[in-house]
C-alpha positions as CSV (number, residue, x, y, z in Angstrom):
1,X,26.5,15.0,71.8
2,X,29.6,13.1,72.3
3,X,32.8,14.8,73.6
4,X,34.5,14.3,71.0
5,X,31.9,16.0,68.8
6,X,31.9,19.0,70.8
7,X,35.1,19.2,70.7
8,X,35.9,18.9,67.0
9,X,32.9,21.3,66.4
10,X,35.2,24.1,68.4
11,X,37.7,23.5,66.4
12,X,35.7,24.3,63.3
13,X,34.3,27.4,64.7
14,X,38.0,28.5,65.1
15,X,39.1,27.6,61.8
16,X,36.0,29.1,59.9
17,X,36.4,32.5,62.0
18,X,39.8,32.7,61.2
19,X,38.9,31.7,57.5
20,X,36.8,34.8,57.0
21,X,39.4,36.9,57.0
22,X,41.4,35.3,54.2
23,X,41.6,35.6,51.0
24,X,39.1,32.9,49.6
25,X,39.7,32.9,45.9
26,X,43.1,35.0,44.3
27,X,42.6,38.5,45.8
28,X,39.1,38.4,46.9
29,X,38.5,37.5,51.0
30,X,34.8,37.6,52.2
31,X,35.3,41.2,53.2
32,X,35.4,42.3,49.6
33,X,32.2,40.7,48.8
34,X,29.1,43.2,49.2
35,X,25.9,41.4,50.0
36,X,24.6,43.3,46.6
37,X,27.3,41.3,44.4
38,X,25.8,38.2,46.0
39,X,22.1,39.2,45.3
40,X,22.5,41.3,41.6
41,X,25.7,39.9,40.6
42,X,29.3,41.5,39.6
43,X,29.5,44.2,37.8
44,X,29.8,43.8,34.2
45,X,33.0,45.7,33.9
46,X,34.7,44.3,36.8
47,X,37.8,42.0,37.0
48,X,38.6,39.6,40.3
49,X,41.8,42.5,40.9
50,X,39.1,45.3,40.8
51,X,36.5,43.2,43.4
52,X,39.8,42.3,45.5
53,X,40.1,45.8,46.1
54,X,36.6,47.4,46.8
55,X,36.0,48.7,49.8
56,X,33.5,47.3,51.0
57,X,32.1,48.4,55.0
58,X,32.0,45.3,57.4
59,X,28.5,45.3,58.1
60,X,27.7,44.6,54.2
61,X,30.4,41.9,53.3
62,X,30.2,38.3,53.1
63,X,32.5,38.4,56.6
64,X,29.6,39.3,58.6
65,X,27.6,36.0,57.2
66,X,31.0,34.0,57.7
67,X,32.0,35.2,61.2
68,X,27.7,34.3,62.3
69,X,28.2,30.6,60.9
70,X,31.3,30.2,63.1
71,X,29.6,32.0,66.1
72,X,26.5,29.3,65.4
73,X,29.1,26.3,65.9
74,X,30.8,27.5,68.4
75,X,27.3,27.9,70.4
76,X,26.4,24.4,69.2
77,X,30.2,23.2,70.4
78,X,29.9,24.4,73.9
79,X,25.7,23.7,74.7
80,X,25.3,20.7,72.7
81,X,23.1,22.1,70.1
82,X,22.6,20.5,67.0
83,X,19.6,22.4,65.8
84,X,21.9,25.9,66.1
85,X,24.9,23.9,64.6
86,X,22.9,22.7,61.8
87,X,21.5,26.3,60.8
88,X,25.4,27.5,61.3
89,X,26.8,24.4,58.6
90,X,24.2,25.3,56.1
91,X,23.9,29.0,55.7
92,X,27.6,28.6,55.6
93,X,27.7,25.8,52.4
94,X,24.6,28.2,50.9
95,X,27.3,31.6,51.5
96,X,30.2,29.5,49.6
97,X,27.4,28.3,46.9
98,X,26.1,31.3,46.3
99,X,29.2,33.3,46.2
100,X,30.6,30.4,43.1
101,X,27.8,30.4,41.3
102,X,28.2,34.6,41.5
103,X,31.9,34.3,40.2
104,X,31.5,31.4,37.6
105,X,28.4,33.5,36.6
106,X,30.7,36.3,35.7
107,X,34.0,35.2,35.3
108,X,33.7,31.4,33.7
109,X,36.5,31.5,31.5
110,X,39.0,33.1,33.7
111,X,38.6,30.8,37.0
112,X,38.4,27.7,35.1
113,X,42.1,29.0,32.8
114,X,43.5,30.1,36.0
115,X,42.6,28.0,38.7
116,X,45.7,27.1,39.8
117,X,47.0,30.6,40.2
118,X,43.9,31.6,41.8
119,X,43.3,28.8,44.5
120,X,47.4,29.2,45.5
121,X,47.5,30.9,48.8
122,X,43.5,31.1,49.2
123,X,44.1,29.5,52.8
124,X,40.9,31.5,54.1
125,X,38.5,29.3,51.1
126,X,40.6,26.2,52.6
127,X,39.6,26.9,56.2
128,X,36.1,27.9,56.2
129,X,35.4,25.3,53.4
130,X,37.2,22.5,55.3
131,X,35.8,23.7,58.8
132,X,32.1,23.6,57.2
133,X,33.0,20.4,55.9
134,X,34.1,19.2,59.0
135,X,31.6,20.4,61.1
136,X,28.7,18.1,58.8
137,X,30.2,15.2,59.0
138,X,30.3,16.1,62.7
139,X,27.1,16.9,63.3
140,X,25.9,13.4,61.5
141,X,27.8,11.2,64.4
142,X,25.0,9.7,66.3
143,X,23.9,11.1,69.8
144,X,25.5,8.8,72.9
145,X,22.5,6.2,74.3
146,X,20.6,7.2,77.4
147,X,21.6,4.4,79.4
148,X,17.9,2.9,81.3
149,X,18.3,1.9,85.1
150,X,16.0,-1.3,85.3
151,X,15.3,-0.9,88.9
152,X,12.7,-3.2,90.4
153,X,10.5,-1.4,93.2
C-alpha cells in the first residue's frame, strides 16, 4: 500500500476506537446496545432514554464489535493488509446497518420527528461512521507499481 494509505488508515482506527465509546444516536453509545437487541430487536416497551441506560456488560455490547473493526484497520494500517482491512470496513458498515435498521424498526416515528435533537452531540456515530467511511475510500486507492529492472545478462 502507499504511505499515505497506511497512514490515513491509522488515523481511522483511532477515530473509530475512540468513536465506540460515544454516544452514537441521543443517549445510546454502542455500549448500551446488547448483541440480543441487534439479533431479536428492542423491546417493545422500550424508549431510546430506557436503552440509553441499560446496563449492558462489555463483552455483549456493540463496543466489543466496534473496538475489533478498529483493531482490524489498525493491523491493516501498520502490515499493509488489505484483506484484514477490508473484513475491518465491512463488519463495521454491517454493525452501523444493522443497528439502523434495529432502531428505525422500532422507533420510526420518533428518529425521523427528532432527528435533529437526536444526531446533536452524537460525536461517537460521527467518528466511527466517518472513520469507516474513510477507511473504504482508502482501501480503494490502487497498490504502488512493482517497478521491473530490465537487466540484460
Amino acid at each position: 500500500m502507499r504511505t499515505f494509505v497506511h497512514l490515513l488508515l491509522l488515523v481511522c482506527a483511532i477515530a473509530v476506537a475512540v468513536g465506540a465509546f460515544g454516544p452514537l444516536i441521543g443517549t445510546i453509545g454502542a455500549r448500551d446496545v446488547r448483541f440480543q437487541d441487534l439479533r431479536e430487536g428492542f423491546g417493545s416497551g422500550l424508549t431510546l432514554d430506557q436503552i440509553g441506560a441499560q446496563s449492558v456488560s462489555f463483552q455483549t455490547s456493540l463496543t466489543v464489535v466496534i473496538v475489533g473493526v478498529a483493531v482490524a484497520v489498525l493491523i491493516a494500517a501498520l502490515f499493509g493488509s488489505r484483506m484484514i482491512g477490508w473484513l475491518g470496513v465491512v463488519v463495521g458498515l454491517v454493525a452501523l446497518g444493522v443497528l439502523t435498521w434495529r432502531l428505525d424498526e422500532q422507533f420510526d416515528h420518533q428518529l425521523r420527528s427528532d432527528y435533529r435533537d437526536l444526531l446533536t452531540g452524537s460525536w461517537g456515530l460521527y467518528l466511527v461512521g466517518g472513520g469507516l467511511v474513510i477507511a473504504l475510500l482508502s482501501l480503494l486507492v490502487p497498490r504502488e507499481r512493482q517497478e521491473r529492472s530490465n537487466t540484460v545478462s
